[in-house]
C-alpha positions, 0 to 999 in steps of 0.5 A: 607597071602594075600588078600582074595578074595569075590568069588572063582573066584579072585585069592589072592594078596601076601603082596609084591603086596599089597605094590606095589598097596598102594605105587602107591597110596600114590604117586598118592594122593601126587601128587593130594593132594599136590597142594592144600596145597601149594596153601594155604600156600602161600596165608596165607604166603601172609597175615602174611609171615611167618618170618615176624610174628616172631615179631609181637607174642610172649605169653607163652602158656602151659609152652613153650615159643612161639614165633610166630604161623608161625614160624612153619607150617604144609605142607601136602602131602595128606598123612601125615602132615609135619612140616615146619620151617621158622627161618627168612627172608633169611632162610625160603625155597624159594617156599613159599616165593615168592612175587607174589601177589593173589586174591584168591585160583584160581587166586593162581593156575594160577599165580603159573603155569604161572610164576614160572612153573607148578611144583612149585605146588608140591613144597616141596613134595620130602623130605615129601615122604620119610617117607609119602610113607613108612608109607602109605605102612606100614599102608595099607598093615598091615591094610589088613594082620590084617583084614585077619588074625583075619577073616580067621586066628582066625575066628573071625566075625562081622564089628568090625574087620575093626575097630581092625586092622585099629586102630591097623595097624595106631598105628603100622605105627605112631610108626615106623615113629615117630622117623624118621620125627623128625630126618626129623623136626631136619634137616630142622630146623638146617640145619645139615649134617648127622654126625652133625645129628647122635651128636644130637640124640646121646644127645637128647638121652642121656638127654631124654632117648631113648623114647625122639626119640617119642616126639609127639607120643601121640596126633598122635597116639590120632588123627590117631588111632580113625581116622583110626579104624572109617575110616575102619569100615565105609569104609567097610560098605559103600563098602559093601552095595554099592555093593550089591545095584549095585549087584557087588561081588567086589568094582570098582573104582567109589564105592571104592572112594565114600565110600572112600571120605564119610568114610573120612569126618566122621572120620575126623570130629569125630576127630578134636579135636584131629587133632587141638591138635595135629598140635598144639603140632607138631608146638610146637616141631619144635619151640623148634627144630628150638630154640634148646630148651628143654621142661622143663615139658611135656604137656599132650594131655589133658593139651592142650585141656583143655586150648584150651578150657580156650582160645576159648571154644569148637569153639576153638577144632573144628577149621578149621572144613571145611579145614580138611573135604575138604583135607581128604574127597578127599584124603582117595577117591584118596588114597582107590581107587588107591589102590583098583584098584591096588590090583584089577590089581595084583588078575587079573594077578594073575589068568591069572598065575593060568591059564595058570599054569593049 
């Protein structure tokens, strides 16, 4: 089932092309996003570098034992959030270590272009996309399948719909990937080669069972599911009046981004406590990764809000407010835009088909 279209005159679009369109945008936001993220890790890895942190923070929290809030970090490629870890001063990945001095965000740009090239901006982004692409792709195109089906299969009506299949299409696409970016956190950390690899999912499996392979499934799927479905449901409405004030039967690219960017912000903000949870517990998995170290109990989403909230009150759950809204706003224009233009290029060569068949 394809993408329907708003007049009679769009021809519908096949599943196969709506991969094509969402995976040429997840690789154009990668590489829109990706800058802005190297530029910041490398200016906190100024302040307190990584591996040097290691000794200066050592606290149990939530039953793990922490050794250093840098130990881990979280890179992100846009689309989604990757955890990074530095074990010492000799193994950390070289991009991010670097000793070149910066003033500021700007003066980072520069010096970064200038002296290590222009493509140490994306330092970093091939491993990520290996699951990035793929889940956007899952996402997006189950995302439309499922708006369609429960519009037009079942006959269901209403700006509920959206919200359905968006939480719904995120929880498929978390799922699926899930398994595969802790197998991507147990490489980096470790350094295994594959067969060294397949020995230790073999033993986290037989210890934890099969579910150990979802560790962090919970506070993904707590951020993402709600991000998504209001992200949708927002998306769609903006789209929907924004059109009709421009008197236009479908979206172009400059409404496509700006209910994008919009849609964006207010799902992200409505979900921060979940996204500050939810970095936190990542960070601890890869600590535990990189220690080779198991969790003896498991905290709960709820544990760690609630010590979150112990430790810095609510300020503490919506840390880190103006970043997020900063990264996600532009990321979800690129990212709907691209793929609405792509989707658009697919329903014009599609009736040109029509045309020239009749």
């Amino acid at each position: 089932m394809g993408e329907r279209a708003v007049s009679g005159s769009v021809a519908a679009i096949s599943p196969v092309q709506q991969m094509l369109a969402s995976g040429t945008g997840a690789l154009l936001t990668s590489i829109f996003v990706t800058p802005l993220d190297v530029v910041k890790i490398r200016l906190q890895a100024q302040q307190t570098p990584f591996h040097q942190a290691l000794a200066r923070q050592s606290s149990s929290w939530g039953g793990i034992i922490r050794t250093s809030k840098w130990k881990c970090f979280m890179y992100c490629n846009g689309l989604m959030d990757h955890v990074y870890v530095c074990q010492t001063g000799t193994s950390c990945t070289s991009w991010y270590k670097t000793p070149t001095h910066f003033s500021g965000t700007l003066d980072a740009f520069v010096k970064i272009t200038r002296h290590e090239g222009f493509r140490s901006l994306w330092s970093g982004l091939p491993p990520t996309l290996v699951m990035a692409v793929p889940a956007t792709v899952i996402y997006f195109t189950c995302y439309d399948q499922l708006r369609d089906y429960l519009r037009y299969g079942l006959g269901f009506q209403g700006s509920h719909i959206p919200l359905v299949a968006g939480g719904l299409a995120r929880l498929g696409a978390v799922t699926v990937i899930s398994p595969l970016e802790l197998v991507r956190t147990k490489m980096q950390s470790r350094r295994l080669s594959y067969s060294e690899l397949r020995v230790c999912i073999r033993s986290a499996v037989a210890q934890g069972g099969l579910l150990s392979l979802w560790r962090g499934w919970g506070p993904t799927v707590l951020r993402d599911v709600p991000f998504s479905a209001l992200y949708w449901f927002n998306y769609e409405l903006l789209k929907a009046r924004l059109c009709e004030q421009s008197r236009m039967n479908q979206a172009n690219f400059s409404i496509s981004f700006t209910a994008g960017a919009v849609s964006g912000a207010i799902a992200a903000i409505l979900t921060l406590p979940f996204d500050v949870v939810k970095t936190r517990r990542q960070i601890q998995l890869g600590e535990m990764d990189a220690l080779g170290v198991a969790s003896k109990t498991t905290t709960s989403t709820w544990h760690i809000m609630k010590s979150i909230w112990a430790e810095m009150g609510y300020r503490g759950l919506f840390a880190g407010f103006m970043p997020r809204v900063i990264k996600v706003a532009p990321a979800c224009a690129v990212m709907i835009s691209s793929y609405e233009f792509g989707k658009t290029f697919f329903q014009k060569v599609n009736l040109d088909r029509e045309r020239l068949g009749s």
